[in-house]
Structure formats: structure tokens, C-alpha cells
Chimera marker file (.cmm) of the C-alpha trace (Angstrom):
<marker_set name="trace">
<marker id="1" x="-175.244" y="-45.103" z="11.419" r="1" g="1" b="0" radius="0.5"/>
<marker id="2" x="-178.440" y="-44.738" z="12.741" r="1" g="1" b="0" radius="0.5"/>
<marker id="3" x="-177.793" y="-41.006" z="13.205" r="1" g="1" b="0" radius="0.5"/>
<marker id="4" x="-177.287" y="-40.821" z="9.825" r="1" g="1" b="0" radius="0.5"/>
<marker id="5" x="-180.413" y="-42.514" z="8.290" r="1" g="1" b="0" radius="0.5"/>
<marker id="6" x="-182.130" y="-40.403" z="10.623" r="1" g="1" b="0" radius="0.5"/>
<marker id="7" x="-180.772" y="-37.078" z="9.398" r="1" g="1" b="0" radius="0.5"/>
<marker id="8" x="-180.526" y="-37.838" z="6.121" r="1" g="1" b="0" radius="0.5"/>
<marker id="9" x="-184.586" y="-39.020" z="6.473" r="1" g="1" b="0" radius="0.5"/>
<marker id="10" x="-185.414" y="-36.072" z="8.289" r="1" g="1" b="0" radius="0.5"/>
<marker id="11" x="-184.169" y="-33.684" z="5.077" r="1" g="1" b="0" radius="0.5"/>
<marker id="12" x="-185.375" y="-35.035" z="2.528" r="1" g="1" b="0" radius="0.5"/>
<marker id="13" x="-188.881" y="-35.291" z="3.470" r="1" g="1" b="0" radius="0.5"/>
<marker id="14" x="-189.571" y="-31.447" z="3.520" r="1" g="1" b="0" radius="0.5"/>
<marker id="15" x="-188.035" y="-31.932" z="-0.736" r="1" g="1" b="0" radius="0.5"/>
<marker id="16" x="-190.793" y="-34.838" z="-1.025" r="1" g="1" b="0" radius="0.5"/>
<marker id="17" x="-193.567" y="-31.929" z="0.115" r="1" g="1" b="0" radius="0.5"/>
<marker id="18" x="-192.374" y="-29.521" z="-1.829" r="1" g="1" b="0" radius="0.5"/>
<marker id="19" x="-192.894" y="-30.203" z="-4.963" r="1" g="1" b="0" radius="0.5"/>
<marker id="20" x="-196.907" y="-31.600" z="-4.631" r="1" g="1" b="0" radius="0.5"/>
<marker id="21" x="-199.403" y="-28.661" z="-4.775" r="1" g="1" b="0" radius="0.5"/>
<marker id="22" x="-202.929" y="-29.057" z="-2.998" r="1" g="1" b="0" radius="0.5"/>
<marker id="23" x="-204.715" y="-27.029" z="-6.135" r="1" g="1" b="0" radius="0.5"/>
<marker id="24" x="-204.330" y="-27.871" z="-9.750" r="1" g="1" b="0" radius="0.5"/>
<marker id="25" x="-202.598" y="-25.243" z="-11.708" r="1" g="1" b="0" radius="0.5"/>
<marker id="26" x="-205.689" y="-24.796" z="-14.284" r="1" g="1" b="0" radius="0.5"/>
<marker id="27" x="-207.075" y="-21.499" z="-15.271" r="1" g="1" b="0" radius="0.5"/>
<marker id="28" x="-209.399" y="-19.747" z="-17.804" r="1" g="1" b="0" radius="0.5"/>
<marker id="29" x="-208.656" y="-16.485" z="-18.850" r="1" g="1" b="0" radius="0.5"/>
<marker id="30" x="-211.525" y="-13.696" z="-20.207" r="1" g="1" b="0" radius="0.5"/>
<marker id="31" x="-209.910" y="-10.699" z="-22.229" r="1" g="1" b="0" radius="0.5"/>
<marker id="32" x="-212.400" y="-7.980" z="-23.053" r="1" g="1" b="0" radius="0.5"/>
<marker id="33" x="-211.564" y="-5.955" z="-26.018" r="1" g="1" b="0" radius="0.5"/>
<marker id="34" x="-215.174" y="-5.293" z="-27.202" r="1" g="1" b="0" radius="0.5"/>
<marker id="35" x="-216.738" y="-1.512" z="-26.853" r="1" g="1" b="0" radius="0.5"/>
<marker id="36" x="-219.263" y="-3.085" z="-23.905" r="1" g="1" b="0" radius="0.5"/>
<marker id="37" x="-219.630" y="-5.816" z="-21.020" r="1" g="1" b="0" radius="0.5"/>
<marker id="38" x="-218.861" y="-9.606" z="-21.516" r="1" g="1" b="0" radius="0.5"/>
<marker id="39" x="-220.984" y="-12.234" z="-19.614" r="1" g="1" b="0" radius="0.5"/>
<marker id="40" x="-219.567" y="-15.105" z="-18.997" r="1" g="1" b="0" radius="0.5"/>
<marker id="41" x="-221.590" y="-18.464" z="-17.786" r="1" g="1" b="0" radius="0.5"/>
<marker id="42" x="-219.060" y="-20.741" z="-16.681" r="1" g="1" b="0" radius="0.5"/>
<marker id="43" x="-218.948" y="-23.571" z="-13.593" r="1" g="1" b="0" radius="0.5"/>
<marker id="44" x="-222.022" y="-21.960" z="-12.030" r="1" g="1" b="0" radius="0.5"/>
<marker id="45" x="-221.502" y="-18.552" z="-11.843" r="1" g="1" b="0" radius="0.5"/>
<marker id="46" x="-221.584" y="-15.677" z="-14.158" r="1" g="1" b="0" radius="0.5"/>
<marker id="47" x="-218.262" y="-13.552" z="-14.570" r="1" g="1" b="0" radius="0.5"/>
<marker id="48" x="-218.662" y="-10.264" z="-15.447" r="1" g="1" b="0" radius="0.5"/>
<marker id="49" x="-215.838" y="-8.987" z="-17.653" r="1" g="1" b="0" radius="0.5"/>
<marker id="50" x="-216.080" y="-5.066" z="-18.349" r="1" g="1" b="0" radius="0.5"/>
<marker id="51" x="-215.447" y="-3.522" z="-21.635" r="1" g="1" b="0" radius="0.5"/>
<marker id="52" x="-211.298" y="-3.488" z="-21.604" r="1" g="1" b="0" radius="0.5"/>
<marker id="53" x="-210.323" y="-5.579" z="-18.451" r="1" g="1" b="0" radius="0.5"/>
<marker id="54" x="-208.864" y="-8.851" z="-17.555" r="1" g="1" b="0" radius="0.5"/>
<marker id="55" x="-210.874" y="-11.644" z="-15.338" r="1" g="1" b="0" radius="0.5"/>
<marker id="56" x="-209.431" y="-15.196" z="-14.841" r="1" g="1" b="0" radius="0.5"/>
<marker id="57" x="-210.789" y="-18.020" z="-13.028" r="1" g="1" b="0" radius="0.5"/>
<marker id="58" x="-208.024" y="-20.372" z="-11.443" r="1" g="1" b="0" radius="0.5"/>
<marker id="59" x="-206.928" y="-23.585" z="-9.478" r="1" g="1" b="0" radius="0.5"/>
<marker id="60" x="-210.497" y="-25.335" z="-12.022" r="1" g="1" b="0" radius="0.5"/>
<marker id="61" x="-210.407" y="-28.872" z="-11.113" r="1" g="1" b="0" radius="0.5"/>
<marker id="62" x="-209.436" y="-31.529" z="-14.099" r="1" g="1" b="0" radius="0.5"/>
<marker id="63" x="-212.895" y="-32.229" z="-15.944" r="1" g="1" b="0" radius="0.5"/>
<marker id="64" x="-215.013" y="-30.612" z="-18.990" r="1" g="1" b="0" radius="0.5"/>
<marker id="65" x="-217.321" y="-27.506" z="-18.521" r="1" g="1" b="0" radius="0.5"/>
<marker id="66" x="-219.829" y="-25.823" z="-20.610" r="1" g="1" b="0" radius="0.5"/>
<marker id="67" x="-219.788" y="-22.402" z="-21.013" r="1" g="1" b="0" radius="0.5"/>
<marker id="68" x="-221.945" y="-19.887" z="-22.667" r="1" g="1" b="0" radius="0.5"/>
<marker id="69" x="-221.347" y="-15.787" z="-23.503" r="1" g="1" b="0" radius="0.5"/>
<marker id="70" x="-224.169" y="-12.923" z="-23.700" r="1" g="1" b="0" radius="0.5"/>
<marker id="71" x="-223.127" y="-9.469" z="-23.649" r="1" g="1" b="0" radius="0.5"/>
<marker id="72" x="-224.512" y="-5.732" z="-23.426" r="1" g="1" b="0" radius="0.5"/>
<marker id="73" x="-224.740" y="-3.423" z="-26.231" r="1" g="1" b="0" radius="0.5"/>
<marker id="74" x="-224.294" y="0.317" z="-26.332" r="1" g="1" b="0" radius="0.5"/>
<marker id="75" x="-226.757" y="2.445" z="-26.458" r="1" g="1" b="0" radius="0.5"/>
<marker id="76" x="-228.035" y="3.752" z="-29.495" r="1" g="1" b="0" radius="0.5"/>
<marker id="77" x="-227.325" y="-0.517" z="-31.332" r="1" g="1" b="0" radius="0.5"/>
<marker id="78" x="-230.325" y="-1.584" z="-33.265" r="1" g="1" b="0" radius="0.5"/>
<marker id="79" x="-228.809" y="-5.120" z="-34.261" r="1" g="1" b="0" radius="0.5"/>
<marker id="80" x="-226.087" y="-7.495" z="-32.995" r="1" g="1" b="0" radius="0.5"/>
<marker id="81" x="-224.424" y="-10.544" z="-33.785" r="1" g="1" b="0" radius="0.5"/>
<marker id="82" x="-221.861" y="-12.678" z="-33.229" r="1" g="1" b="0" radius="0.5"/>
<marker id="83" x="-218.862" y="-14.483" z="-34.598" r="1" g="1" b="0" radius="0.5"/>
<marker id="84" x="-216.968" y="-17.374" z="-33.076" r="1" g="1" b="0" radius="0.5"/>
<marker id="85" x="-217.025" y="-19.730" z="-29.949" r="1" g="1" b="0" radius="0.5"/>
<marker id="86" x="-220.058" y="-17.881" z="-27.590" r="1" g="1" b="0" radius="0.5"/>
<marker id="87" x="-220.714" y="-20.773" z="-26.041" r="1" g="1" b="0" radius="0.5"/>
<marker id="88" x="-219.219" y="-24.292" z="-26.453" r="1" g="1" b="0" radius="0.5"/>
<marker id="89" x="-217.349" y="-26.685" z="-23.726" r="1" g="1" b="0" radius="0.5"/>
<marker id="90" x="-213.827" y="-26.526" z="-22.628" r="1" g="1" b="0" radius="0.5"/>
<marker id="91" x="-211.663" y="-30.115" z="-21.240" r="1" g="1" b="0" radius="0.5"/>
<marker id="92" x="-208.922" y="-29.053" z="-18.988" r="1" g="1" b="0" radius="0.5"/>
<marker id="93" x="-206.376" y="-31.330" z="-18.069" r="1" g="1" b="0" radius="0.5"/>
<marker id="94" x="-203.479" y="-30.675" z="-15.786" r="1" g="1" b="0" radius="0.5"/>
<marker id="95" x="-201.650" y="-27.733" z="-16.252" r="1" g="1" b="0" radius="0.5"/>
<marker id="96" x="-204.524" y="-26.352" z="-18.741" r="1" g="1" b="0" radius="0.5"/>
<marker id="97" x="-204.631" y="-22.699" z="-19.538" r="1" g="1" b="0" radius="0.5"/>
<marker id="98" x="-206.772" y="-21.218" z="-21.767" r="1" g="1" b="0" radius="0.5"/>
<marker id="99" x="-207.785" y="-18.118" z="-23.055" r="1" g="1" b="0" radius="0.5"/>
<marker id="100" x="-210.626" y="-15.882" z="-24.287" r="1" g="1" b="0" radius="0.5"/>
<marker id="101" x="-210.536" y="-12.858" z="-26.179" r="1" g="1" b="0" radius="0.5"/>
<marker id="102" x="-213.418" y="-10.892" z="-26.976" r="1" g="1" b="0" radius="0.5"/>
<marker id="103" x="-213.149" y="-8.070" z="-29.544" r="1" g="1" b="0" radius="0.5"/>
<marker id="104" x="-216.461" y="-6.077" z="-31.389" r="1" g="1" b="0" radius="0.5"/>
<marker id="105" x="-217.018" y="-3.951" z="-34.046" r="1" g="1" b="0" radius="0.5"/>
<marker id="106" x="-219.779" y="-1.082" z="-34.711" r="1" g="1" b="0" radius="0.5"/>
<marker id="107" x="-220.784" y="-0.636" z="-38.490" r="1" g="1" b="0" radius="0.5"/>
<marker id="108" x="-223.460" y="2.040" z="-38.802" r="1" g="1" b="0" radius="0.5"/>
<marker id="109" x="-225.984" y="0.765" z="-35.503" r="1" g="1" b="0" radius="0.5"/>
<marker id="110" x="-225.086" y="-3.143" z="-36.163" r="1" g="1" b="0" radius="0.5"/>
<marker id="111" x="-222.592" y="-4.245" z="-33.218" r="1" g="1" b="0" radius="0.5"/>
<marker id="112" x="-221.102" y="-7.350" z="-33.795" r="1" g="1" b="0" radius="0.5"/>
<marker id="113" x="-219.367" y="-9.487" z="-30.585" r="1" g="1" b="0" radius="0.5"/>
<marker id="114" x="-215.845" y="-11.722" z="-32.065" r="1" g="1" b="0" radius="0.5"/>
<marker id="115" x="-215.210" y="-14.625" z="-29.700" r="1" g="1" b="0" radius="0.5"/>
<marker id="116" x="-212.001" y="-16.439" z="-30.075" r="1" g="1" b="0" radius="0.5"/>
<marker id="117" x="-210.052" y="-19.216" z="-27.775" r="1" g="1" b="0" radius="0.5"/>
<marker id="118" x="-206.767" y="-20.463" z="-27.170" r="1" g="1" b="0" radius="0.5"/>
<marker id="119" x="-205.345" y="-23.323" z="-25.203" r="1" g="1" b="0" radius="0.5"/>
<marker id="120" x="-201.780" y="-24.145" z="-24.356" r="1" g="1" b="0" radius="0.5"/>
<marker id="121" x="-202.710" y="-28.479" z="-24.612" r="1" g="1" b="0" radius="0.5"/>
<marker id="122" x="-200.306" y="-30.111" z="-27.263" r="1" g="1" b="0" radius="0.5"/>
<marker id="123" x="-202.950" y="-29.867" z="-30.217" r="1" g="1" b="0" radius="0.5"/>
<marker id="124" x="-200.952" y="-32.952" z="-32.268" r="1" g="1" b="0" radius="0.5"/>
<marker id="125" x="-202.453" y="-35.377" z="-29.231" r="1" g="1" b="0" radius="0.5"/>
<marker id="126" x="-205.497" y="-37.930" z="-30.709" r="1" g="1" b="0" radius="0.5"/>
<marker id="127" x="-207.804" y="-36.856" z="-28.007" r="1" g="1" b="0" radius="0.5"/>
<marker id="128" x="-209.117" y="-33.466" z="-28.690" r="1" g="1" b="0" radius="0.5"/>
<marker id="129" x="-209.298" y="-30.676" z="-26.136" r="1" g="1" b="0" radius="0.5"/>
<marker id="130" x="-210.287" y="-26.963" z="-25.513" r="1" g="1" b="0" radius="0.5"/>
<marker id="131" x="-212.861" y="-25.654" z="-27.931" r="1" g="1" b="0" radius="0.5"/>
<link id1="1" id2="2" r="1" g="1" b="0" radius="0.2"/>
<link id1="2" id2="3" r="1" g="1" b="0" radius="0.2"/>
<link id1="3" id2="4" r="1" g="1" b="0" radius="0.2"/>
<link id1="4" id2="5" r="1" g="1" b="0" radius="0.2"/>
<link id1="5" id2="6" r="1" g="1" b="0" radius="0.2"/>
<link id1="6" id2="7" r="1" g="1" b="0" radius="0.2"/>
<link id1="7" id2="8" r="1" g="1" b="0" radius="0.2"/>
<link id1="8" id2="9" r="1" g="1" b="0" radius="0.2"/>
<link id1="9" id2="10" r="1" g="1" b="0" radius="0.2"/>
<link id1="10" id2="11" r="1" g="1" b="0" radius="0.2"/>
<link id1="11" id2="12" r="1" g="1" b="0" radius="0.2"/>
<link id1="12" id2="13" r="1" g="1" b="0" radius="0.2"/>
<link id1="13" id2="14" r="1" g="1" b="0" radius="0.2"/>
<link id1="14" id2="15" r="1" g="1" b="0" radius="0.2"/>
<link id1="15" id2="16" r="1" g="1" b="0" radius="0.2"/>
<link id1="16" id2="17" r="1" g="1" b="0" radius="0.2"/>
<link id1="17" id2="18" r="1" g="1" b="0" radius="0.2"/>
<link id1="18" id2="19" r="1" g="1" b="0" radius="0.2"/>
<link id1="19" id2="20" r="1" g="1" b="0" radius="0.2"/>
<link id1="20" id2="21" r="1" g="1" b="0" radius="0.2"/>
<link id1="21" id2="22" r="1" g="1" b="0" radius="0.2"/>
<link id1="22" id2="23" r="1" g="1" b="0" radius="0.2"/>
<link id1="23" id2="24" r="1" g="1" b="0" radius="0.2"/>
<link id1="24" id2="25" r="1" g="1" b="0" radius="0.2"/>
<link id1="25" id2="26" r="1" g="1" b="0" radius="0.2"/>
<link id1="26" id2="27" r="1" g="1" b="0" radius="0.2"/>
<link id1="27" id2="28" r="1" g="1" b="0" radius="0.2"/>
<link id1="28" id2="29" r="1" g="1" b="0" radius="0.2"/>
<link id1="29" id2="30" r="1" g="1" b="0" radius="0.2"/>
<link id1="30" id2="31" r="1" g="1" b="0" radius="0.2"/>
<link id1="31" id2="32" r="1" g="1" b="0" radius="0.2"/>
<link id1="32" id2="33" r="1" g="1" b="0" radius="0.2"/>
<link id1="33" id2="34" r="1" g="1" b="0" radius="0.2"/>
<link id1="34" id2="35" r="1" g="1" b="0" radius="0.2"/>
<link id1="35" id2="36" r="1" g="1" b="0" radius="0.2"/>
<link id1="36" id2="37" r="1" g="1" b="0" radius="0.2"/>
<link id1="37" id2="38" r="1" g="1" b="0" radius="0.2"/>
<link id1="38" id2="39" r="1" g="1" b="0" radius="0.2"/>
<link id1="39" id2="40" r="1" g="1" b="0" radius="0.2"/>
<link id1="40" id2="41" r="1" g="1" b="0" radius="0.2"/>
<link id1="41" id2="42" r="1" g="1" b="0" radius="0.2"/>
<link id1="42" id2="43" r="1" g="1" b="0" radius="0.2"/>
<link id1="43" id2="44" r="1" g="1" b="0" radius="0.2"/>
<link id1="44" id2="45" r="1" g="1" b="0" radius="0.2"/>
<link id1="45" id2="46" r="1" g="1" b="0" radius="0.2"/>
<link id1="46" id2="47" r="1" g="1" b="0" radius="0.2"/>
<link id1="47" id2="48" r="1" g="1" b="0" radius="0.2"/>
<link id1="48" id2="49" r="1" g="1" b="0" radius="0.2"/>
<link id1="49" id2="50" r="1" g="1" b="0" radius="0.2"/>
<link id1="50" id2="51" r="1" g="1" b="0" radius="0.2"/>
<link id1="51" id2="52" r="1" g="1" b="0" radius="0.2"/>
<link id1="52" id2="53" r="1" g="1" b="0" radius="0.2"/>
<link id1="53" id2="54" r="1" g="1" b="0" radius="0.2"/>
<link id1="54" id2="55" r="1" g="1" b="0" radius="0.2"/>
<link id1="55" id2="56" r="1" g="1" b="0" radius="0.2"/>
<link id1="56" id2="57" r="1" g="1" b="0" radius="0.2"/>
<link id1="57" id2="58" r="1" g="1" b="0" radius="0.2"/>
<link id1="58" id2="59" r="1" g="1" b="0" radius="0.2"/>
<link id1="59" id2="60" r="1" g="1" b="0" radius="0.2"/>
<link id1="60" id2="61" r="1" g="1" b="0" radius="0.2"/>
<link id1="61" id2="62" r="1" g="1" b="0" radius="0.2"/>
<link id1="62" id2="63" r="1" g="1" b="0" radius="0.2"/>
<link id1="63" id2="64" r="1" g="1" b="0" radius="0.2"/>
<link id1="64" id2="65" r="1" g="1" b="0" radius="0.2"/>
<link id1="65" id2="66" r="1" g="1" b="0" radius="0.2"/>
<link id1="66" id2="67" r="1" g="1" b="0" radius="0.2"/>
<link id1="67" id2="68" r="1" g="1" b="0" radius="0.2"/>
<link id1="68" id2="69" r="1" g="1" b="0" radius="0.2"/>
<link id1="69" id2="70" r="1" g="1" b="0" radius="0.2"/>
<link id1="70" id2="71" r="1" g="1" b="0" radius="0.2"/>
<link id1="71" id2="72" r="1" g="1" b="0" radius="0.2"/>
<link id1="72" id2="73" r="1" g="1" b="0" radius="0.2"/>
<link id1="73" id2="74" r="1" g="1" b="0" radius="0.2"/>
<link id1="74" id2="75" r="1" g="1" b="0" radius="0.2"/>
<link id1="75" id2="76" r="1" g="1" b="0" radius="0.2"/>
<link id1="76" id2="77" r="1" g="1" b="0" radius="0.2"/>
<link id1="77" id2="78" r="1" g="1" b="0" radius="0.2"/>
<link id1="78" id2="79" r="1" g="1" b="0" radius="0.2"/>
<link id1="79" id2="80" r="1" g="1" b="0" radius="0.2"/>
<link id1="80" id2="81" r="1" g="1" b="0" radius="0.2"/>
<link id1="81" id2="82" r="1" g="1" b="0" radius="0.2"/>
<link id1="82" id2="83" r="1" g="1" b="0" radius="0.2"/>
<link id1="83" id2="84" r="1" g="1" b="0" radius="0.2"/>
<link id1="84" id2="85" r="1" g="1" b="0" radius="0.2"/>
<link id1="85" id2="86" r="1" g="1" b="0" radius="0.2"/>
<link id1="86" id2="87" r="1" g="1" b="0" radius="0.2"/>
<link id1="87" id2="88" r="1" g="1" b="0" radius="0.2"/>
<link id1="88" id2="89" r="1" g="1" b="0" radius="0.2"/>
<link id1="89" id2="90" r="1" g="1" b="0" radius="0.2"/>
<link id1="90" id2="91" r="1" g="1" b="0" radius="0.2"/>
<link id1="91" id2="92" r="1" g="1" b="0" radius="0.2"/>
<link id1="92" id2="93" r="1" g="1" b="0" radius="0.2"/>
<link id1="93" id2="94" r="1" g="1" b="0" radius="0.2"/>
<link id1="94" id2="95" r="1" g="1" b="0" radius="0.2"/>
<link id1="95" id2="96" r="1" g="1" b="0" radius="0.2"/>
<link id1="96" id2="97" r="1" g="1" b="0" radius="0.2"/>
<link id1="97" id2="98" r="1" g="1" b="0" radius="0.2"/>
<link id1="98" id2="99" r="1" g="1" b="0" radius="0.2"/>
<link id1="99" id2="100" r="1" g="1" b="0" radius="0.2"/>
<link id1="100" id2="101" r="1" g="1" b="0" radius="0.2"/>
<link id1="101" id2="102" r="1" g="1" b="0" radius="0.2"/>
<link id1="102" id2="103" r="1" g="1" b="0" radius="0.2"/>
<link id1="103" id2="104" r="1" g="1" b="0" radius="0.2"/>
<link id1="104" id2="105" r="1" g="1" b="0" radius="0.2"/>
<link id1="105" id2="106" r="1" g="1" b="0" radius="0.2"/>
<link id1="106" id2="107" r="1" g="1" b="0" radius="0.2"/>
<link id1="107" id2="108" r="1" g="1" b="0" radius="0.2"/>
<link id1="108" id2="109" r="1" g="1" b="0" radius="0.2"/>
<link id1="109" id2="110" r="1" g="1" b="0" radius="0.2"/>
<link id1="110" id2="111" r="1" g="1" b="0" radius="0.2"/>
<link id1="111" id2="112" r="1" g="1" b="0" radius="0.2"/>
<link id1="112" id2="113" r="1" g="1" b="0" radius="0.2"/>
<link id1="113" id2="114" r="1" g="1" b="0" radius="0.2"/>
<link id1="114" id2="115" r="1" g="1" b="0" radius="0.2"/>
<link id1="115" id2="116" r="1" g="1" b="0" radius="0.2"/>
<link id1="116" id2="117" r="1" g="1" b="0" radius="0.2"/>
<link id1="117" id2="118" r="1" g="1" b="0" radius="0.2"/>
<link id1="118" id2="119" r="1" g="1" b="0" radius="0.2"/>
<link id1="119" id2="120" r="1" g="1" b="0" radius="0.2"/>
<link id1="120" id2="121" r="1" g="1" b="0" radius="0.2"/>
<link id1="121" id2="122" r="1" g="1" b="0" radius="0.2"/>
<link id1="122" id2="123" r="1" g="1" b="0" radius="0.2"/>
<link id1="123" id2="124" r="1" g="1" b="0" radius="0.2"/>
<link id1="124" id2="125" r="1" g="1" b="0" radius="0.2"/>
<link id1="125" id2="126" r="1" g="1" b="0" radius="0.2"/>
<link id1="126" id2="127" r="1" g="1" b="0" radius="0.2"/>
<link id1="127" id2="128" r="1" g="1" b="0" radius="0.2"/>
<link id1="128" id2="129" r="1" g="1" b="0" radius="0.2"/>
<link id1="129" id2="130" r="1" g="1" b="0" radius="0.2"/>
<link id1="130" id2="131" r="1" g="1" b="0" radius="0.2"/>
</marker_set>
């Protein structure tokens, strides 16, 4: 009997490690659809995102972080602006993922940067998150 506790201890312990995970499963995601660079300021660093790629920050800790956009502008631009969440603060809780896109247009020499944010939190919750 003892034999059996013993065993039946001894496999089910590696099921009980299994499933917990050292490093939350948060991330932030930064598309770049805009004709020029994206700079992000976000937990301390700046993340440079290059006109058409992809950068993602993962494994963010639980917690709320302000974050705050500037970009380049092509040459030849003699005005910008910009629409939508540049800078704000962003609440992730467990299991957060959200994601940036950044899109631009170019009307005569007036380049204008679109910023817009998604989050996959339940929005119907009373306690607001994301954006």
C-alpha cells in the first residue's frame, strides 16, 4: 500500500509543475504600417519599430505603464500630425495582449501618424483596462 501512495505521489507531482509558468504570458505588440520609423517609449526603453515591421515586447509583469510615441518623417514633410492614442497608459492583467497599429498618410507635404490599440481584456468588466 505504501508502494502505491508512493508511486502514485511520485507521478503526479511532475502534472502539479506543469501547468505553473515562471513568466506571465503578457505582451504588447507594435505594428508599423506608416511610410517612416515608430518610436516607442514604453517600461524604460525606447523600441524602435521600422516603417513595415513587427516588434513585440513579452512575459510584462501584471501592473499599468505609460507609454508615449514620436516618430520620423520623410524627407521632403513640411508638417505632421497625429491622430489617436500617441501616448496614454496601458493596465495589463494576466493573460493581457494588446496591440498597436500605426498607419500614416501623405497629403501634398503634410504627413499625418494614425495610432490605434486593441486589447483582448473582456471590455463588459466594471474596471476599465487598456487604453
Amino acid at each position: 500500500m505504501k508502494l502505491f501512495f508512493s508511486l502514485l505521489i511520485v507521478l503526479f507531482i511532475p502534472f502539479v509543475f506543469l501547468g505553473c509558468s515562471s513568466s506571465p504570458n503578457n505582451s504588447v505588440t507594435f505594428q508599423n504600417m506608416a511610410a517612416a520609423d515608430v518610436y516607442v517609449n514604453f517600461r524604460g526603453q525606447v523600441i524602435t519599430v521600422p516603417a513595415g515591421k513587427t516588434s513585440s515586447v513579452k512575459n510584462i509583469p501584471n501592473g499599468t505603464y505609460i507609454y508615449a510615441t514620436t516618430f520620423a518623417i520623410p524627407a521632403g514633410v513640411t508638417g505632421s500630425s497625429t491622430q489617436g492614442n500617441v501616448s496614454g497608459s496601458l493596465q495589463i492583467k494576466v493573460g493581457t495582449k494588446i496591440s498597436f497599429i500605426y498607419s500614416s498618410t501623405l497629403v501634398g507635404s503634410a504627413y499625418t501618424l494614425y495610432v490605434t490599440i486593441s486589447d483582448s481584456d473582456d471590455q463588459s468588466s466594471s474596471t476599465p483596462t487598456g487604453p
